[in-house]
C-alpha positions in Angstrom: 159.4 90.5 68.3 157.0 93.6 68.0 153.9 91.6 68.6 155.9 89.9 71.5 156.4 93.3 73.4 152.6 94.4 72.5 151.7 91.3 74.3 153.7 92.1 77.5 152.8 95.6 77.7 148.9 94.3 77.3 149.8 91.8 80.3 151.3 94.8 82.6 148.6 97.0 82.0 146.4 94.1 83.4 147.9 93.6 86.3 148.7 96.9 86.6 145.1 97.6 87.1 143.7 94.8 88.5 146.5 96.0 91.4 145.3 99.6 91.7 141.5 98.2 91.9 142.5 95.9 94.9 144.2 98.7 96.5 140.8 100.9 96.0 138.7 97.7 97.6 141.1 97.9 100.5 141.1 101.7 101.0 137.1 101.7 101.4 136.8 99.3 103.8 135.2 99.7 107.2 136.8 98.8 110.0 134.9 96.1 112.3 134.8 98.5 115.4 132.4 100.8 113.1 130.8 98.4 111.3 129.1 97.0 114.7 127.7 100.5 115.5 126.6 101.2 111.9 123.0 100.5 111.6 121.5 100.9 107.9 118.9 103.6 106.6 118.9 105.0 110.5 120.5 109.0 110.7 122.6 108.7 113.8 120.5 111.3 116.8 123.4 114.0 116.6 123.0 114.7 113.5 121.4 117.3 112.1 120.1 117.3 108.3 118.9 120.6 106.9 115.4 120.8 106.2 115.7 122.2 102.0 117.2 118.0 101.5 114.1 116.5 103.3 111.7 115.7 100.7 108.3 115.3 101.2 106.7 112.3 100.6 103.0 113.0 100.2 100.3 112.0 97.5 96.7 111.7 97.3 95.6 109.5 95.0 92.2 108.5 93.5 93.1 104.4 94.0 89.4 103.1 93.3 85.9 103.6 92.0 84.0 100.5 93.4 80.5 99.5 92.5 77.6 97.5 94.4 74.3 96.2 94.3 71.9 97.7 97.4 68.6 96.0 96.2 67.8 94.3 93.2 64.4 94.3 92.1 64.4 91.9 89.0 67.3 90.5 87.2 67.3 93.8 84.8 66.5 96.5 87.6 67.8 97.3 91.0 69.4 99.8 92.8 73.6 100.4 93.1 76.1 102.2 94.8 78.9 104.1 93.1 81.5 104.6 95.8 84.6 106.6 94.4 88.1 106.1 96.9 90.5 108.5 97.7 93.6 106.8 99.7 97.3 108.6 100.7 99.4 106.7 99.0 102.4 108.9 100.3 104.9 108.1 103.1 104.0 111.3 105.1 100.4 112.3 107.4 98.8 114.8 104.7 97.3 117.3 107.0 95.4 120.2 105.5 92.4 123.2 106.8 88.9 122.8 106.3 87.7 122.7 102.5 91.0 123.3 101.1 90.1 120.0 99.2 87.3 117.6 98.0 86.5 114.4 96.1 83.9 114.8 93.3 82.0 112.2 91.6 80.7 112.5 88.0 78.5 110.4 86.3 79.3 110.5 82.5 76.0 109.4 79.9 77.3 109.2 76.5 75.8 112.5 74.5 74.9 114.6 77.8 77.4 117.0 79.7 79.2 115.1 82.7 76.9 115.6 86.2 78.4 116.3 89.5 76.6 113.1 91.4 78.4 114.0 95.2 80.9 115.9 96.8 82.5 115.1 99.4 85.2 118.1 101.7 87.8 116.4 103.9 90.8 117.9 105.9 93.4 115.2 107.0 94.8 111.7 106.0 97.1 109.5 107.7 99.3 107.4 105.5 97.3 104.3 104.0 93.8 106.3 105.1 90.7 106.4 103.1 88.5 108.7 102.4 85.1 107.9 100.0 82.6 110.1 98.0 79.3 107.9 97.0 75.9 108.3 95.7 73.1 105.3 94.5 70.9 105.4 92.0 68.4 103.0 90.0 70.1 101.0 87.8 68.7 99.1 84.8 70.9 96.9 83.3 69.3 96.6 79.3 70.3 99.9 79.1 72.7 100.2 75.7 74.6 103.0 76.8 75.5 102.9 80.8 77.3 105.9 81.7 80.7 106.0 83.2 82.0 107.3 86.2 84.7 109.8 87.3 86.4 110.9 90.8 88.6 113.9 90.7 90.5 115.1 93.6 90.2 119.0 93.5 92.2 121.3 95.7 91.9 125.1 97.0 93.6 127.3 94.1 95.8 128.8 96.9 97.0 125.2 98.3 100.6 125.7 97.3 101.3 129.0 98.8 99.4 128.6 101.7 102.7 128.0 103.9 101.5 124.5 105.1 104.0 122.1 103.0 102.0 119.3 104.7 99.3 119.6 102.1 101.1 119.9 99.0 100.2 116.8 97.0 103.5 115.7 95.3 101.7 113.5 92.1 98.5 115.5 90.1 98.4 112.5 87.6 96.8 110.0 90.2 94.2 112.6 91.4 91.8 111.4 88.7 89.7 107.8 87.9 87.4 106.7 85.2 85.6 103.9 85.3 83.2 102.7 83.0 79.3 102.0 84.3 79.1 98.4 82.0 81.0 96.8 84.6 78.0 97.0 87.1 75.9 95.1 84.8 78.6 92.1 85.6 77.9 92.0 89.0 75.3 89.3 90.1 71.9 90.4 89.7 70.5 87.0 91.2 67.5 87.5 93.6 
């Protein structure tokens, strides 16, 4: 008898609540003369959102460090290109005053301080734009130890209090790329 009445009460508590959630479902549905105007992911024109729950969507980032071959002399020696890329990877125009920020390009030999290679000051960047730092040197590729190479983004001490919000890059851990120099001995050296 007890486990009889456990039973029933488990049954009513199931339908009990399988009742209240199809009277939720029905509650939140929108009615078909809204749903036609509705249109997803679009803020209707009269309304207003305050500017403080706008986030802003911008980020430099440091997306590539390419190499080439310019001339090659013999299938040891030649001369390359080291091209470092700087790309806004955000979903906003970054726009910014004149050297408020720069690309650098290091060239890294194992045993020696790293060497500022090129520089490179920009000021704006539409979304998806490019910007590139570059330099070429000889290049001989018996040598044990090639160096590597590293861009850096840098920015103006003062570019967060500057009052321009359009320059604030949102993401500081893409704003540097290290690539090493042995990869350049991989490309083809073939006359």
């Amino acid at each position: 008898m007890k486990k009889n009445r456990i039973v029933f009460l488990l049954i009513v508590t199931i339908s009990i609540s399988i009742l209240s959630l199809q009277t939720t479902r029905a509650q939140i549905t929108v009615p078909a003369k809204i749903q036609k105007s509705l249109q997803p992911n679009k803020i209707p024109g009269n309304v207003q959102v305050p500017g403080n729950l706008v986030q802003k969507n911008l980020d430099l980032a440091v997306t590539e460090i390419r190499f080439s071959i310019v001339s090659v002399k013999d299938r040891y020696n030649g001369t390359v290109k080291i091209e470092g890329i700087v790309k806004n990877t955000g979903g906003l125009n970054y726009t910014s005053g004149e050297n408020q920020q720069t690309i650098l390009l290091y060239e890294e030999t194992p045993g020696l301080s790293p060497k500022l290679v090129a520089s490179r000051n920009f000021r704006n960047l539409a979304v998806n734009g490019t910007v590139s730092v570059s330099f070429t040197r000889a290049w001989r590729t018996s040598d044990e130890f090639p160096p590597s190479y590293t861009a850096i983004i840098v920015f103006d001490p003062d570019i967060y209090l500057d009052g321009n919000t359009s320059n604030d890059d949102a993401n500081s851990a893409n704003n540097r790329l290290t690539k090493q120099g042995a990869e350049i001995n991989l490309l083809n050296w073939k006359r």
